[in-house]
C-alpha positions as CSV (number, residue, x, y, z in Angstrom):
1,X,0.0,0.0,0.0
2,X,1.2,3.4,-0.5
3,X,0.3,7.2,0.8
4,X,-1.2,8.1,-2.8
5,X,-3.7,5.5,-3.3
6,X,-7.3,5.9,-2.5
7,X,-7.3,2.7,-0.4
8,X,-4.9,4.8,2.0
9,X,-6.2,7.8,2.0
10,X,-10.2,6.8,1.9
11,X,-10.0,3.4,4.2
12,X,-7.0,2.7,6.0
13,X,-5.5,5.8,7.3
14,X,-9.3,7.0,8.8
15,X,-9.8,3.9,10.6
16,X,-6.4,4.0,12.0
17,X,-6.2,7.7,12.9
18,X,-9.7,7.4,14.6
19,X,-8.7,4.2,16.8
20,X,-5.5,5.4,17.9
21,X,-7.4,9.0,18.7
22,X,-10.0,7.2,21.3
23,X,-7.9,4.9,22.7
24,X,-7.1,5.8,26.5
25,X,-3.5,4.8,26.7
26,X,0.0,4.4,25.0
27,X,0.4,0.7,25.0
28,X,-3.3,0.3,23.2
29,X,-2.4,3.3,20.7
30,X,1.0,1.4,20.3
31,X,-1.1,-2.0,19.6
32,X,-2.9,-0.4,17.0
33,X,0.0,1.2,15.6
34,X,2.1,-2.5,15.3
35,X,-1.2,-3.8,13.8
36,X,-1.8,-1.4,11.5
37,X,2.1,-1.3,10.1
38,X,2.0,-4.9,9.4
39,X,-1.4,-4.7,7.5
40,X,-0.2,-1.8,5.8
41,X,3.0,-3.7,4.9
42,X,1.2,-7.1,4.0
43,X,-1.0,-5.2,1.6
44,X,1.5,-5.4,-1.1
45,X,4.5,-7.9,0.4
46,X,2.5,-10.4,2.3
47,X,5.1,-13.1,2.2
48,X,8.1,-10.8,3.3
49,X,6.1,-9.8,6.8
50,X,7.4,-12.5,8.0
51,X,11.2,-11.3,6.7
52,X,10.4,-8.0,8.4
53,X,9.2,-9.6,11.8
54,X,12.9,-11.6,12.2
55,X,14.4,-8.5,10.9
56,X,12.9,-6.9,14.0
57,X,13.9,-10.3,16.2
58,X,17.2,-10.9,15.4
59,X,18.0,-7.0,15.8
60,X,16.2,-6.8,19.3
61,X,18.1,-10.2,20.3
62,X,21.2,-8.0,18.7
63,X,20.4,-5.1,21.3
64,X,20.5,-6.5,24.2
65,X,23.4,-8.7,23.3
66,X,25.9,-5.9,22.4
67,X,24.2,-4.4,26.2
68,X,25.9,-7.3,27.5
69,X,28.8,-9.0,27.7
70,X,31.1,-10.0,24.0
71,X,30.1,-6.9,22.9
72,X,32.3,-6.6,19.8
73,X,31.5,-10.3,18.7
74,X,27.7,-9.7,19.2
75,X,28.4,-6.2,16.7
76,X,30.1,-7.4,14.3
77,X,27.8,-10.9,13.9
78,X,24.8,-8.0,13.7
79,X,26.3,-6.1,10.7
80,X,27.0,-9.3,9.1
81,X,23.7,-10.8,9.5
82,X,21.8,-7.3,8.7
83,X,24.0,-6.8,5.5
84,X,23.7,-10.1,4.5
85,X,19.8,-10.1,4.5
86,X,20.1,-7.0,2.2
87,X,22.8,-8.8,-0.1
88,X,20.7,-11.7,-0.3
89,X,17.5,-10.3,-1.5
90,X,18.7,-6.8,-3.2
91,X,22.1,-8.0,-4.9
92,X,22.6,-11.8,-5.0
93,X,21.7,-12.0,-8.9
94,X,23.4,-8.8,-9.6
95,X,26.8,-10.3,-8.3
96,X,25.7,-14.0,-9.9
97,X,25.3,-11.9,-13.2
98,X,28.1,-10.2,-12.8
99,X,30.6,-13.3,-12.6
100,X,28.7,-15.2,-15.2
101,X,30.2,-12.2,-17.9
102,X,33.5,-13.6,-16.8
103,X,33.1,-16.9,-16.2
104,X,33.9,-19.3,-19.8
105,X,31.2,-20.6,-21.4
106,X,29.0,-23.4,-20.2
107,X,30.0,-22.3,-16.8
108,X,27.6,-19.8,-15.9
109,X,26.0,-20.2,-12.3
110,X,22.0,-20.0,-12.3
111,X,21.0,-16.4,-11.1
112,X,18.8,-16.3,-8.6
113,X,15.3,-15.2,-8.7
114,X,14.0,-13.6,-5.9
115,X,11.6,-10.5,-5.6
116,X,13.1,-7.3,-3.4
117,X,11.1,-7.1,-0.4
118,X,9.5,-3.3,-0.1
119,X,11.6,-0.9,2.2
120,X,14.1,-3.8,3.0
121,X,17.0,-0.7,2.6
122,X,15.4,1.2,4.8
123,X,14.1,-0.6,8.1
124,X,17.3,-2.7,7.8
125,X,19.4,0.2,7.6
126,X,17.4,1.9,10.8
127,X,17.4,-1.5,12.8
128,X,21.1,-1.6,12.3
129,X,21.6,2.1,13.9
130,X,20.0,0.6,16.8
131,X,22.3,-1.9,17.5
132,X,25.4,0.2,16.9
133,X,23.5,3.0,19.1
134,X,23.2,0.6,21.8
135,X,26.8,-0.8,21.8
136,X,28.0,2.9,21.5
137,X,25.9,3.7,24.3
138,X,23.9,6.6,22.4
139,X,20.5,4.4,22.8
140,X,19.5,2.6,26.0
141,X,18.5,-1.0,25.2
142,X,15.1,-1.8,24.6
143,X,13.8,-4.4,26.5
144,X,10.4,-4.9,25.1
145,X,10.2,-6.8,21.7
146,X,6.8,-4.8,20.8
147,X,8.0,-1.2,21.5
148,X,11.4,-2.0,18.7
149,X,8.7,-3.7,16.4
150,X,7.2,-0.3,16.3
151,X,10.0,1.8,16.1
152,X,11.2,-0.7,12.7
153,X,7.8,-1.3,10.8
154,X,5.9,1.9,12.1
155,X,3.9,2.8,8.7
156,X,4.6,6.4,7.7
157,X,8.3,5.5,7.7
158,X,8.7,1.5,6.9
159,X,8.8,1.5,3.1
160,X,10.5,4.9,2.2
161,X,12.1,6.9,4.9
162,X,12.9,8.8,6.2
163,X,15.6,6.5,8.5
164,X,14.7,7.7,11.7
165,X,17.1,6.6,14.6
166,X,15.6,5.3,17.5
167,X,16.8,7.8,20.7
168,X,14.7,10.3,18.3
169,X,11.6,9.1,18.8
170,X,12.0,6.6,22.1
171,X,10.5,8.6,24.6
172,X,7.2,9.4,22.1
173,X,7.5,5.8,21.3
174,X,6.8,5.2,25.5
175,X,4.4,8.4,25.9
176,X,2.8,10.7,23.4
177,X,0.6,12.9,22.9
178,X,-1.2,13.9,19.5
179,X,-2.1,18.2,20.3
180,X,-4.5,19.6,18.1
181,X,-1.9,21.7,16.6
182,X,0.1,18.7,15.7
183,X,-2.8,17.0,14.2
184,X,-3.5,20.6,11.8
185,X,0.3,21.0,11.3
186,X,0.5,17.0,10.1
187,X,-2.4,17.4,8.1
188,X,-0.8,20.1,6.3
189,X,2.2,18.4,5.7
190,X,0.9,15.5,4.4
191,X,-1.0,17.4,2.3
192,X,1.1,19.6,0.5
193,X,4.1,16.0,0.2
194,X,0.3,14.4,-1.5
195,X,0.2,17.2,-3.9
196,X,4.1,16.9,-4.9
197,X,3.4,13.0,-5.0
198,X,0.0,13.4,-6.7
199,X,0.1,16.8,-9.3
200,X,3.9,17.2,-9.9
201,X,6.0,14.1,-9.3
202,X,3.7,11.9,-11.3
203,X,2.7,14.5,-14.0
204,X,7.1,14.7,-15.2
205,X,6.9,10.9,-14.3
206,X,5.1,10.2,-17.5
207,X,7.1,12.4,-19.5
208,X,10.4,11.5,-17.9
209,X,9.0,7.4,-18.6
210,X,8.4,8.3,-22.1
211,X,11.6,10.0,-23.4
212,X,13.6,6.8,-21.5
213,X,11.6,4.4,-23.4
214,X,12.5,6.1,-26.5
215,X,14.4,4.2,-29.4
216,X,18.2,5.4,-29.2
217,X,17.7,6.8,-32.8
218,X,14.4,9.0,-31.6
219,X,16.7,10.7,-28.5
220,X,18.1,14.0,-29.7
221,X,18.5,17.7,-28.1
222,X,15.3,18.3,-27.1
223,X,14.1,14.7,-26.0
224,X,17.0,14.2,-23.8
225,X,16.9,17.4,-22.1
226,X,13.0,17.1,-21.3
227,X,13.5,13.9,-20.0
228,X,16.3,14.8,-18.1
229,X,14.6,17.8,-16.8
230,X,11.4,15.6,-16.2
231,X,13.4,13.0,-14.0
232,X,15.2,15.6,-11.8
233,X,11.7,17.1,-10.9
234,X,10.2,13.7,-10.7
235,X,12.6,12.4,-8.5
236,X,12.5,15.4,-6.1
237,X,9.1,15.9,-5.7
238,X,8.7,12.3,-5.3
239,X,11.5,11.5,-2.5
240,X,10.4,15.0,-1.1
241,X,6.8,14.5,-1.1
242,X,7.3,10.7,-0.1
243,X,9.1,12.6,3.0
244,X,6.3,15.2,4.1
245,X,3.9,13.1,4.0
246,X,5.5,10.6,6.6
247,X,6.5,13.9,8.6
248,X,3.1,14.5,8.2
249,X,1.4,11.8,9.7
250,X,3.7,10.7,12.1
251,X,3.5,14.4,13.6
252,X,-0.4,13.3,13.1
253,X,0.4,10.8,15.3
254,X,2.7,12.1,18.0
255,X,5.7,11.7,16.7
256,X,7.9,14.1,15.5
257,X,11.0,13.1,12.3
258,X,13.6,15.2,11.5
259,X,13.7,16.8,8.3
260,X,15.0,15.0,5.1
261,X,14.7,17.5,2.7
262,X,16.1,20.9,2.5
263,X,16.0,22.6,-0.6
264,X,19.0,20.9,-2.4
265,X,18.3,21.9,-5.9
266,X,19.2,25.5,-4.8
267,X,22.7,23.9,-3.5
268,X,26.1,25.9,-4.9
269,X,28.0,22.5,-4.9
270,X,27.3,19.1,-4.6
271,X,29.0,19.3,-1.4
272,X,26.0,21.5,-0.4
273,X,23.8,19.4,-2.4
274,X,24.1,16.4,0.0
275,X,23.8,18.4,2.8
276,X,20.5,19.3,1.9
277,X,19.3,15.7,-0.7
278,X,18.0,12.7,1.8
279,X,19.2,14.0,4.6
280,X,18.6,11.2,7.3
281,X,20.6,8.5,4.6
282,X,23.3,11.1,4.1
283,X,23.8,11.2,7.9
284,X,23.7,7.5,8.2
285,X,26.5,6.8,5.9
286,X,28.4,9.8,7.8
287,X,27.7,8.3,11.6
288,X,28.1,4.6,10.8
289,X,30.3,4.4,7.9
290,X,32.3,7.4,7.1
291,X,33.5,8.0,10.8
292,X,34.3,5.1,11.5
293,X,36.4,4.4,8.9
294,X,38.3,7.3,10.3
295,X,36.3,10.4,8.7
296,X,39.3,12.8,7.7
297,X,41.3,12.4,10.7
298,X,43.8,10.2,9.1
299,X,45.2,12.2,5.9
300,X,44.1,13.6,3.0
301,X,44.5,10.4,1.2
302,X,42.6,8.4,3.9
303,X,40.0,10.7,3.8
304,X,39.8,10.4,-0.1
305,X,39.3,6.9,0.3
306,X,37.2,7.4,2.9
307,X,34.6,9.3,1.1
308,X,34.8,7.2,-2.2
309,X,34.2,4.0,-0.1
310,X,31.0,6.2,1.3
311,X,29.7,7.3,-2.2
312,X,30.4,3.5,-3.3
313,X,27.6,2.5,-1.0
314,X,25.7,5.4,-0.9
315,X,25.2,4.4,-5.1
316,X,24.8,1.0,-3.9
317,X,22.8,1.3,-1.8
318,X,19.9,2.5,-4.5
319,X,20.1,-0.6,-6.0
320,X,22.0,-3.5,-7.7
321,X,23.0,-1.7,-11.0
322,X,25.9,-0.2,-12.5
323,X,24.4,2.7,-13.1
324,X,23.7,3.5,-9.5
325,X,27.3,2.8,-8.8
326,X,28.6,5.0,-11.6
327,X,26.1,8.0,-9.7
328,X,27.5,7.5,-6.5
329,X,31.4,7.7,-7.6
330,X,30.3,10.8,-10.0
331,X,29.1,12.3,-7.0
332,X,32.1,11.2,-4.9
333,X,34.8,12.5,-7.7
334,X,33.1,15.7,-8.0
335,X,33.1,16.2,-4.6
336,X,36.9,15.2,-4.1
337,X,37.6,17.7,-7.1
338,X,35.7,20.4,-5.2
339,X,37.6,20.0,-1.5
340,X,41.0,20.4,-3.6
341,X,38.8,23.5,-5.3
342,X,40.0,21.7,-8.7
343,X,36.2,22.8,-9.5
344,X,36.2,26.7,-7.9
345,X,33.0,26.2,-5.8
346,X,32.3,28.8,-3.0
347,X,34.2,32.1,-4.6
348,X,32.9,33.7,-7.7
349,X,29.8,34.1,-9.0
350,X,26.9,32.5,-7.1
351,X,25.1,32.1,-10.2
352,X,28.1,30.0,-11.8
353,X,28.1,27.9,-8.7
354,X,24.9,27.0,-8.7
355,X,24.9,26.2,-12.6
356,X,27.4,24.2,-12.3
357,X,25.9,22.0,-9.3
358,X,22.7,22.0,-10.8
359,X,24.1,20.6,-13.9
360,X,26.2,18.3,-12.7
361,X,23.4,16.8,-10.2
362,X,20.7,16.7,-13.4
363,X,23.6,15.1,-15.5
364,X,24.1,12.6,-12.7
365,X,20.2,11.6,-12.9
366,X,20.5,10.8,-15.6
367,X,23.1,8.1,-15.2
368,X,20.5,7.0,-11.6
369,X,17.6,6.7,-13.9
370,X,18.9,5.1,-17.0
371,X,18.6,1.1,-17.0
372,X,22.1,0.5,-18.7
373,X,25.2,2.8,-18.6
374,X,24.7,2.4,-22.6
375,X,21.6,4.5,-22.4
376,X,23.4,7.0,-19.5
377,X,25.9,7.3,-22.8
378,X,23.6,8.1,-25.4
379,X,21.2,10.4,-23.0
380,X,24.0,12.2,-21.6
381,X,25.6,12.9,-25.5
382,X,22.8,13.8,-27.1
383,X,22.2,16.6,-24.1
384,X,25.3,18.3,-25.6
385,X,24.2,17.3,-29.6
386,X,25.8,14.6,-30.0
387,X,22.4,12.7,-30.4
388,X,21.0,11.0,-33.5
389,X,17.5,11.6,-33.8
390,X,15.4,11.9,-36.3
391,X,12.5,14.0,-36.8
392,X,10.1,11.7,-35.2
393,X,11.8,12.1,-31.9
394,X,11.6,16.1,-32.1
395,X,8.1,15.8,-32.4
396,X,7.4,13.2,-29.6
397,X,9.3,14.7,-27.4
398,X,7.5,18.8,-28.3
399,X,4.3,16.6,-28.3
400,X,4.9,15.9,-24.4
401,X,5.4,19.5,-23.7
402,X,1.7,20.3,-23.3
403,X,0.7,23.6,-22.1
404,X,-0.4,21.4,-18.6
405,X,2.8,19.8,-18.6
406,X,4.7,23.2,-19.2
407,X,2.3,24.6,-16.2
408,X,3.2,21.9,-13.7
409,X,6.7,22.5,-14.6
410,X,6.7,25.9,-14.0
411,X,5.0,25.1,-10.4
412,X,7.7,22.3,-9.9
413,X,10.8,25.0,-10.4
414,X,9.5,27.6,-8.0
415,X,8.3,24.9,-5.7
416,X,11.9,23.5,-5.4
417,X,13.0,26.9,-3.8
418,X,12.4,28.2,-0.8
419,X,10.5,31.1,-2.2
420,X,6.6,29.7,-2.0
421,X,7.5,29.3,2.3
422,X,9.0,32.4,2.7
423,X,6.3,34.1,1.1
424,X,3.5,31.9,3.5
425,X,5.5,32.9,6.3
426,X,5.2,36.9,5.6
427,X,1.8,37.0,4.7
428,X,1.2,34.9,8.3
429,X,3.1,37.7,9.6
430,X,1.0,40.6,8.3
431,X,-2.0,41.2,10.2
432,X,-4.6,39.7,7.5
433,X,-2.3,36.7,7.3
434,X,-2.8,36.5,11.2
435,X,-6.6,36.3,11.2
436,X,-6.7,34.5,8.0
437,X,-3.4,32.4,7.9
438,X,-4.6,29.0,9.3
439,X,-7.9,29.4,7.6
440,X,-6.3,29.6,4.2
441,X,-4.0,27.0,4.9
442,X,-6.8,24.5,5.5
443,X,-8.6,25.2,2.8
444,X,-5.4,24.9,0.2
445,X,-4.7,21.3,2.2
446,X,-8.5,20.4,1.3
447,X,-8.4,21.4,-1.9
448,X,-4.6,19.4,-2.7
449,X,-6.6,16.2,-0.9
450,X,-9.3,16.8,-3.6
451,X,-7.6,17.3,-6.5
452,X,-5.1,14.6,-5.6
453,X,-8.0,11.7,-5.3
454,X,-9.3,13.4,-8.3
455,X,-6.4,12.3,-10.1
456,X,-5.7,9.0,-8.6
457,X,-10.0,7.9,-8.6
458,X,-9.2,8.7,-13.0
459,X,-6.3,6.1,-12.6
460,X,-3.9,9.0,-13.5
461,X,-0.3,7.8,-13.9
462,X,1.1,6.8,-10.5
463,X,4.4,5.2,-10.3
464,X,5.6,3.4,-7.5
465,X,9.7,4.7,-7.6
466,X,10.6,2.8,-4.5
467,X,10.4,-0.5,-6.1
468,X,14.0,0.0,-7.4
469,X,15.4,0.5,-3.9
């Protein structure tokens, strides 16, 4: 099941929200939660629930073992295990695959088959925290099996982020309290990451689909750079939206998530751009990865390695394909280039800087959303007219650029600055903004919710872009 569906947003959400609103106590509201998560999650994977649940076991068993005595032994067996579910399932045939190009004929190994469980990247990656929390001594260990099983498959989070960490939300998590102004300020939230799903993401999906599923021969100047343009708004306001509207309800529910999104297409460099694209996975990678392996504290050319190792699996990560692994050591080179200011980032012209990171990151999405590094080639050099189309492609490609497609398009560039918040927050401030702000914020969060199950009750085009991680 996801947020943008009308099952969600007509049956399954009410029903929940009411129960957990009458309920008298936490451990009840947390009961319904646990439920509710695991129906949620069997609604599209029922099989891997039960993957999920000794996810949750083996981690909780992992918890309290690294509390105790063989610490080390305990840690290290949990990254193996954790890691090795997520090989297993996410990367097993991409490996088998990968020897059988090298392997002599008529010995190629069969290539396993399995399906990737939903969100197995991110509740494995937020179990794991857990246990290195715990044997750090950040977390407290969590004695009760039920309360971890909430924390891992709890709903708004389990399929797509953000990775929350568990002394975050522990004491909410024991005692919690939805306020009415938590309940309005989730509602908005979800509302407005509904409409980025809904009217934008889905909207430069299409078009994004349709120039990728174009013949090499069709894919010139203007088809590569509308899809191009497409996928880097798709992608945003999908990941972003994805993100608000779990902010959204767990604030709904009581609990409060960090941010995950801050405005990274308005970013100077990629550094800058990673401080402010998927935050909570960036800061994963940077607490239980990147420091360990001893950050920059250990010479320039440790620290290159360092962050290359980090960018390895942060492309990795996104999937078994060499063309998420080519992204991630793009990003990684480019950032190298820009700490030895190789690429001049953070002096000159802030309108270069940005430019330049803007390209570079839409060049780089290109090479994530591509299915071979073949079609990242012949994308990438026809964006700089190198292409070979034909006239058919020109006019497929001008075809998609309808004047609704143009208008969402328009929307989707201001919306990726801060500029549509920064003008809410000064009419709030003026004094018809004060008597009418909260009024006119509800009504614009009714009518997203309407024109979103508009959309989705005519079967509009809604893709699912988690399946690939």
């Amino acid at each position: 099941m996801v947020f943008s569906s009308v099952t969600f947003l007509c049956i399954f959400f009410p029903i929940v929200f009411l129960l957990h609103a009458v309920l008298p106590n936490g451990r009840l509201r947390n009961a319904v939660l646990i439920l509710a998560s695991i129906l949620f999650y069997a609604y599209g994977e029922p099989v891997y629930v039960i993957l999920l649940l000794i996810s949750v076991l083996c981690n909780y068993l992992f918890g309290i073992g690294v509390a105790g005595s063989h610490r080390k032994m305990v840690l290290t067996f949990a990254v193996i295990v954790n890691i090795g579910l997520l090989f297993v399932f996410k990367y097993a045939g991409f490996f088998v695959e990968s020897l059988n190009m090298v392997l002599p004929e008529g010995a190629a190994l069969p290539v396993p088959k399995l399906s990737l469980p939903i969100g197995i990247s991110f509740y494995t990656f937020q179990a794991l925290s857990y246990v290195i929390d715990v044997y750090r001594g950040q977390t407290e260990v969590q004695r009760s099996f039920f309360r971890l099983l909430l924390y891992v498959s709890f709903f708004p989070q389990l399929i797509a982020g953000p990775i929350v960490k568990y002394h975050d939300i522990e004491n909410e998590i024991r005692h919690r309290n939805a306020t009415v102004d938590d309940i309005y300020t989730g509602l908005l939230r979800f509302s407005v990451g509904l409409g980025k799903k809904v009217l934008i993401a889905n909207t430069m999906a299409y078009i994004a689909d349709t120039v990728f599923a174009m013949p090499k021969d069709n894919v010139g100047l203007l088809a590569s750079w509308v899809g191009a343009i497409a996928y880097l708004m798709q992608i945003y306001f999908d990941f972003s939206g994805y993100s608000d509207m779990a902010i959204g309800l767990g604030r709904m529910f009581g609990f409060h998530f960090l941010e995950n999104f801050n405005y990274p297409y308005i970013s100077g460099s990629i550094r800058e751009f990673w401080r402010r694209w998927h935050i909570s996975l960036s800061t994963w990678f940077r607490d239980y990865l990147y420091i360990p392996l001893g950050g920059n504290r250990k010479g320039k050319a440790r620290t290159i390695f360092n962050k290359y190792v980090v960018f390895f699996c942060t492309g990795f990560w996104h999937g078994a394909n060499w063309t998420f692994l080519v992204w991630g050591l793009f990003h990684g080179t480019l950032q190298m280039l820009e700490e030895k200011e190789w690429i001049p980032v953070g002096r000159g012209w802030k309108v270069f800087n940005h430019i330049y990171a803007l390209l570079m990151v839409t060049i780089g999405f290109v090479v994530f959303r591509a299915d071979t590094l073949s079609q990242a080639g012949y994308m990438i050099a026809a964006m700089f007219g190198f292409g070979a189309a034909n006239g058919f492609g020109f006019v497929k490609a001008a075809a998609l650029l309808s004047p609704y497609a143009i208008l969402v398009l328009v929307c989707a560039v201001i919306g990726c600055t801060p500029l549509p918040r920064a003008l809410a927050v000064r009419w709030q401030m003026s004094r018809s903004g004060k008597r009418f702000g909260d009024f006119a914020a509800m009504a614009m969060a009714l009518a997203i919710l309407g024109l979103a199950l508009m959309a989705l009750a005519s079967e509009s085009y809604n893709p699912f872009i988690y399946f690939r991680f």
